[in-house]
N, C-alpha and C positions, 0 to 999 in steps of 0.2 A: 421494482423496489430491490435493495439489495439484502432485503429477510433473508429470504432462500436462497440466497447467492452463494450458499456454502456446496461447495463442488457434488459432494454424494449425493445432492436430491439426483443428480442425474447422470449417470458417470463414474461411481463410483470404482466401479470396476476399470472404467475404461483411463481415469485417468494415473495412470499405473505409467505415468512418462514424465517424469521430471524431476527436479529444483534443483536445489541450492547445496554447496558443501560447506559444514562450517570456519574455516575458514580457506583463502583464496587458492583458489588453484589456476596457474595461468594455462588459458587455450593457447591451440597453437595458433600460431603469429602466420600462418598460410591458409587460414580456412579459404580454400577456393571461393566460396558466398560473399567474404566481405564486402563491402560497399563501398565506394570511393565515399569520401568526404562529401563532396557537394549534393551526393543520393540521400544523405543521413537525415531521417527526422524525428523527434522523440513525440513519443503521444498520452495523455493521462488521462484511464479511465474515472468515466466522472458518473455517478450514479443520479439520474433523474429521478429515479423512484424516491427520493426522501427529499423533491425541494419542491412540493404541493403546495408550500406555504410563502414561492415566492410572487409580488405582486407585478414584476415589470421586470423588462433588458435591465434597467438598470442594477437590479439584485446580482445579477450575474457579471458585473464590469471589477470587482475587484479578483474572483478568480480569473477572469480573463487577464489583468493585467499585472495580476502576482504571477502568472505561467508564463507568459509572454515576459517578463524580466528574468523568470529561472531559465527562458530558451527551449521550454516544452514551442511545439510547433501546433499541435491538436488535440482537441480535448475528443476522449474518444466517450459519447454521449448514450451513457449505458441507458436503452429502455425494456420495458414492459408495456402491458396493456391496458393502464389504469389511465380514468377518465381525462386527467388534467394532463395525460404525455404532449400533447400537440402543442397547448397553451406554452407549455414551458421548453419543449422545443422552440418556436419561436419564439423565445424571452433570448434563449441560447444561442443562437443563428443571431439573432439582430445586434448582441452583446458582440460577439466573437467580432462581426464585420467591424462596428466600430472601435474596436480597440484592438485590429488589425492582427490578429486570429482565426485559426481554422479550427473548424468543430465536422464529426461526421458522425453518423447511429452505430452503434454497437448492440444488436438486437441481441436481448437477454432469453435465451428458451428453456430457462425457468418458467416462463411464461407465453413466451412464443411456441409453438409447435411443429416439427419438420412437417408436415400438412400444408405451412403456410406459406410457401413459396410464392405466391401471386400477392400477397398480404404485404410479404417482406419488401418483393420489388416494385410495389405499391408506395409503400412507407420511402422506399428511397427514390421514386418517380416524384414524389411530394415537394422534397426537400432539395433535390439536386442543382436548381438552378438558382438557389440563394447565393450572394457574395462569397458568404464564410464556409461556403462546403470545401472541403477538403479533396483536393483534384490530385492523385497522381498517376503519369503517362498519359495525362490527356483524358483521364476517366475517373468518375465518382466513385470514393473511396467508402468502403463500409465494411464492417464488422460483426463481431457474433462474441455471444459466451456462447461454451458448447453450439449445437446444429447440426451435427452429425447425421448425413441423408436427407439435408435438404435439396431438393431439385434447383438444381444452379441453372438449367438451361430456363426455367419456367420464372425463376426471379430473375433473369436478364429481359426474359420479354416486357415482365410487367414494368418493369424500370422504364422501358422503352429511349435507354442510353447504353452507352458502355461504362460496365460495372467495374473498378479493383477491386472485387469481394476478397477480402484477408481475412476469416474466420475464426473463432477457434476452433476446427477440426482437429481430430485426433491423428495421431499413424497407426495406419491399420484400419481405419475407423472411417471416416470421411472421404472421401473420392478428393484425393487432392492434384490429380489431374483436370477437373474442372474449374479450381480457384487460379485466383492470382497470388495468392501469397497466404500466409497463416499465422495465427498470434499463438502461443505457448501460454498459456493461464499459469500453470504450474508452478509457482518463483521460490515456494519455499523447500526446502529436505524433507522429504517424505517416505513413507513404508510400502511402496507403489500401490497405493488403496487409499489415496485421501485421509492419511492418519501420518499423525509423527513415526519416523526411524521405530525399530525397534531391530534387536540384534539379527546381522542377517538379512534384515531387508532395512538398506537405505538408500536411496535412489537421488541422485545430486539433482541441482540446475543445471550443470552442465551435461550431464548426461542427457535431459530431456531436452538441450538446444540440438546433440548430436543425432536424436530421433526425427525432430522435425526437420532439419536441416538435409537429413539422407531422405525422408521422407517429399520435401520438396524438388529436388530434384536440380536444384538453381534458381529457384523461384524464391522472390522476398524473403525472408523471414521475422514477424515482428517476436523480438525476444523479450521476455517479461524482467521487470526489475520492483522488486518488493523489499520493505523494510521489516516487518512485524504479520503476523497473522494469531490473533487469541479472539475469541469467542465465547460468551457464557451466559447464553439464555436457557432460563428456564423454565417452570411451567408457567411463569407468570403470564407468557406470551403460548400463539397456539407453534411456533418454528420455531422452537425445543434444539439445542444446537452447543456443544460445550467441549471446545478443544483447541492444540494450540500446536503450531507449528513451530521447531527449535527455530529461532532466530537472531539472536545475541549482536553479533558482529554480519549477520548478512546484507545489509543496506550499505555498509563500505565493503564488503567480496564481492555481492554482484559486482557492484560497477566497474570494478578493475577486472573481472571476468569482460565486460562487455566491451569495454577497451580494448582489450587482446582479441573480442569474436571482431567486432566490426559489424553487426549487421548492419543490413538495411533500414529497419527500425528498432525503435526501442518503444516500450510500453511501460509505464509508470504504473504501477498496483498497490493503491487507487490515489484520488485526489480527497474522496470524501467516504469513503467504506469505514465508517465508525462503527461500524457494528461487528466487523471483523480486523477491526484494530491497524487497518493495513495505510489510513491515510496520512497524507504530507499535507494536506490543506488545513487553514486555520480549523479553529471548532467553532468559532464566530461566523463562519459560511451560514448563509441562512439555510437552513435544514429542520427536517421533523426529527422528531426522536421515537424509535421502534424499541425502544429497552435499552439502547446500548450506552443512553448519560449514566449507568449506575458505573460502568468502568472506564468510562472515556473523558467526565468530568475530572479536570485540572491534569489535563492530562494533556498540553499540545506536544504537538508534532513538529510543529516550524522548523526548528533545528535541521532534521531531515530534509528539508525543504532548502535550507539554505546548503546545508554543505553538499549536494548533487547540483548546484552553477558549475562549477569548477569541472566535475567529472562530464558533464553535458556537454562544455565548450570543447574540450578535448575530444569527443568520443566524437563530434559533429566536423573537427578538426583534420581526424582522423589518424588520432597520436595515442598510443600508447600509453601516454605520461601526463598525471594531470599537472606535473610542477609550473609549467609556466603560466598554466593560467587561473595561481593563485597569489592574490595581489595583495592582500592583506591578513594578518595573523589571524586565527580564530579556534578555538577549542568548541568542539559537536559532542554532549554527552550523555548518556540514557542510562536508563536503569528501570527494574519492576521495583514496585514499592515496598513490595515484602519480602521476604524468602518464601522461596517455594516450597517448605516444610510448615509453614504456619496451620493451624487447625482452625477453620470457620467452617465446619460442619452444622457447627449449631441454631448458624446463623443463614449461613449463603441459602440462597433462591435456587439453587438444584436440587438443596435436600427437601422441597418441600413439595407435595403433592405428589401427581403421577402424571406426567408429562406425556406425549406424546414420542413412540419415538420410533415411528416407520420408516423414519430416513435414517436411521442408526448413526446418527450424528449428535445423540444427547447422553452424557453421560452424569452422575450424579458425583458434589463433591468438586477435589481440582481437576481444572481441564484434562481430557485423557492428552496426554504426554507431558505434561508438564515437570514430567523427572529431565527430559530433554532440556531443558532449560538450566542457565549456569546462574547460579547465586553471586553475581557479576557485577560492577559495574564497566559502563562501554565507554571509552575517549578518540575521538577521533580529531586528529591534530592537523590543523592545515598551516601550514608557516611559509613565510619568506625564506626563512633562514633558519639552521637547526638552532636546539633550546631544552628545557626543561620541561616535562611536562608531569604536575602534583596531582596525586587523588587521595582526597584525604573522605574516608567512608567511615563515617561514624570514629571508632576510634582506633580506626586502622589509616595509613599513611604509608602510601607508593610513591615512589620516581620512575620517571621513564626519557629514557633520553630521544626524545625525536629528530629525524632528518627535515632538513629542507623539503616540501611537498607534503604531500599526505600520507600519515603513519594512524594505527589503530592498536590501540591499549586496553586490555580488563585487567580490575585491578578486585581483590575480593570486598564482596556488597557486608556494609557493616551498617548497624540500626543507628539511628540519628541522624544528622548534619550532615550533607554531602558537598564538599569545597573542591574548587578546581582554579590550577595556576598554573601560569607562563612561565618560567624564570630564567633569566639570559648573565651568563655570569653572576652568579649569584642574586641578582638581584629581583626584584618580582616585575614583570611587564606587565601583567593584567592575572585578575581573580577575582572569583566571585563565586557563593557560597548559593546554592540551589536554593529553590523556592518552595522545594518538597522534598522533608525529608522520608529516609525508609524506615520503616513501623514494625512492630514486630506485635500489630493487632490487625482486627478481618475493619479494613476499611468500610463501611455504608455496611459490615458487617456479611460483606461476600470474598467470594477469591477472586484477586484482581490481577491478570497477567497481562496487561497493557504495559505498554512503555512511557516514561515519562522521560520526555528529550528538551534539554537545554542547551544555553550555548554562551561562552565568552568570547566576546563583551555579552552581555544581556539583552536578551528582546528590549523595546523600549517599556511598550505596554502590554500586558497581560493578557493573555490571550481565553476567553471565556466562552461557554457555549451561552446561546442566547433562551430567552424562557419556550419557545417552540422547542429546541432541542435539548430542555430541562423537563418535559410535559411526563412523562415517564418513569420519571427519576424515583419513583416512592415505591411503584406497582411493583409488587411483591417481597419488598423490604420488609426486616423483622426488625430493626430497627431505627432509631433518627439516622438522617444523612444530610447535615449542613452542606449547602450547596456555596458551588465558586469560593473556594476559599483560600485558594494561592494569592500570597501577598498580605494576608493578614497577618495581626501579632503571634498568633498561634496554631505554627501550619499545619503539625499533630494533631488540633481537634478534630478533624475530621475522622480521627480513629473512634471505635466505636469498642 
């Protein structure tokens, strides 16, 4: 499950190697690792532990074939050891094959244990001769969160094939003489402690490609790419967990970062991680809900989803430049629904009870870091041709003149209405006014540091979590929380 998917249960310390810098900073254009184009493949962590409630392949053919048109190549199949993983592995595998997708394991040890090295090459002896396994050089591809000291020679035997085992091992940490390659977890700015920057210590994404990448030695490297990371359970659940990584404008830095690495792979974080705010997949995926509808309700993602085609084809290309392979106009734009100064102390589900908090990952109130965060709204402009681009926040009104390709804008976050416009010699080409406005109340009466991402022209239809991943929504609320209510005549009521 992706509960205690939050890096410190295990790690803490050690993952003191990475992310993101706020805004772009280009690699160099020589990294010796790059990957010719035709080696490139992108992969999206998908969490098995919250889809208990799917009944068949079938559940799973609209992410297969929403991924498979954004040019993800494999869905990397995060599990654990809960009864119903194998059922829905094979929902997954059988989905993939027919809609012409690769899927491979991603062993989660959160709940795996390095002990279980005959366990692990077990799990990938299972699975390896289906269609949709995911083959590179000739060998069964698989994965890890954390795993640090697992015996590699002892899960090759059990596998009884050749293994591409790409982990997440650490540098330093992990015998990375033994793998074949390694995935970097790490996507957001962090204080090298699994906590936001603080002055002094802030440790980029690019800095932790520059560890694993000396640390491989010329071997793969799967580099992470994340939009968003906020979190804020509290004791209503027993994994107590509340904080948030600055990420404003990171979803278009990375990928012009990875444009200039070139790796060999890329890793999408996640497709479905709603509990740590980090997914590009509908909220309509069929999923359970672990707590996370109280900030994740009317809150989709797509947007994110759609404007990474463009950056995907290039980076698969092996161009620098996403300009040529954007064919049509389109405005991508996000925002938190409040200001980050707002007061729900009285109300949010941190301040209540006494939590657990042995993983030192719970804090009481707004997420710890959330001064990291900009009181912002985010525009990201993909055009054929330069233009106009309007942000009109509440009762404040920006212009920004964009280039042909892809440009990125914050413009400041103002309470009410949020409108956005094309305009090409004066004139308007397309606009359209958000479907959530920003509040200057504690929504569902918590603090809510999720992102709400829209896009001109407009989704068609509304994107909605379904009553499974509504089942949550009230536990530990102090008070009402009308549910789904984007698109209604009154998109404020939800303020409490």
């Amino acid at each position: 499950m992706m509960l205690l998917k939050s890096l410190s249960f295990i790690l803490a310390g050690l993952l003191a190697l990475a992310t993101a810098i706020p805004m772009p900073k280009a690699l160099s254009s020589d990294v010796p690792t790059a990957a010719s184009a035709t080696d490139r493949l992108v992969f999206c962590h998908f969490m098995i532990g919250i889809t208990s409630n799917r009944q068949s392949a079938a559940d799973y053919d609209d992410d297969m074939q929403r991924a498979k048109a954004l040019g993800i190549d494999a869905f990397a199949l995060n599990i654990g050891v809960d009864p119903y993983t194998d059922t829905q592995l094979n929902f997954a595998y059988e989905s993939a094959a027919r809609n012409n997708m690769k899927v491979f394991i991603s062993f989660d040890f959160n709940w795996y244990n390095t002990g279980q090295a005959t366990a692990v090459g077990q799990k990938i002896r299972q699975y390896a001769s289906l269609p949709a396994q995911l083959m590179v050089d000739g060998k069964v591809f698989a994965s890890s969160f954390a795993g640090d000291g697992l015996d590699i020679p002892a899960l090759n035997s059990a596998a009884g094939t050749e293994v591409f085992f790409a982990p997440n091992f650490h540098p330093g940490v992990g015998d990375f003489n033994a793998i074949q390659g390694a995935l970097n977890w790490m996507a957001w700015p962090n204080n090298d402690n699994n906590k936001a920057p603080t002055p002094g210590h802030n440790v980029s994404v690019a800095e932790g490609d520059s560890k694993y990448i000396a640390a491989l030695n010329g071997k793969p490297y799967v580099a992470p790419v994340s939009g968003w990371f906020s979190t804020h359970f509290g004791g209503e659940v027993p994994y107590s967990k509340n904080w948030v990584f600055p990420s404003d404008l990171l979803w278009y830095d990375r990928w012009q970062e990875i444009l200039n690495l070139g790796p060999r792979f890329v890793e999408i974080v996640t497709w479905n991680d709603y509990g740590e705010s980090h997914y590009i997949g509908p909220l309509s995926s069929p999923h359970t809900d672990d707590g996370a509808s109280k900030w994740v309700m009317d809150m989709p993602h797509n947007g994110w989803l759609e404007m990474s085609k463009p950056f995907i084809a290039a980076y698969k290309a092996g161009e620098k430049s996403v300009n040529n392979y954007i064919t049509e106009d389109k405005l991508i734009y996000w925002y938190r629904p409040t200001p980050k100064d707002i007061n729900c102390d009285s109300t949010d589900t941190t301040m209540q009870g006494n939590p657990n908090n042995s993983s030192g990952n719970f804090f009481r109130g707004r997420p710890n870091g959330y001064e990291t965060m900009s009181d912002e709204v985010f525009v990201v402009s993909l055009l054929t041709s330069p233009a106009t681009v309007q942000v009109t926040s509440g009762s404040g009104s920006e212009t920004f003149q964009a280039q042909a390709g892809a440009s990125a804008f914050a413009a400041p976050m103002g309470i009410g209405k949020q409108q956005f416009s094309l305009l090409r010699s004066g004139q308007t080409v397309m606009s359209d006014t958000s479907l959530k406005d920003i509040v200057n109340s504690c929504i569902c009466g918590i603090y809510n540091f999720n992102a709400y991402v829209g896009t001109v022209p407009p989704e068609k239809t509304i994107d909605k979590l379904q009553s499974a991943g509504l089942s949550m929504l009230n536990q530990g609320l102090t008070v009402p929380c009308p549910t789904n209510t984007l698109g209604l005549a009154s998109p404020s009521a939800t303020a409490q």
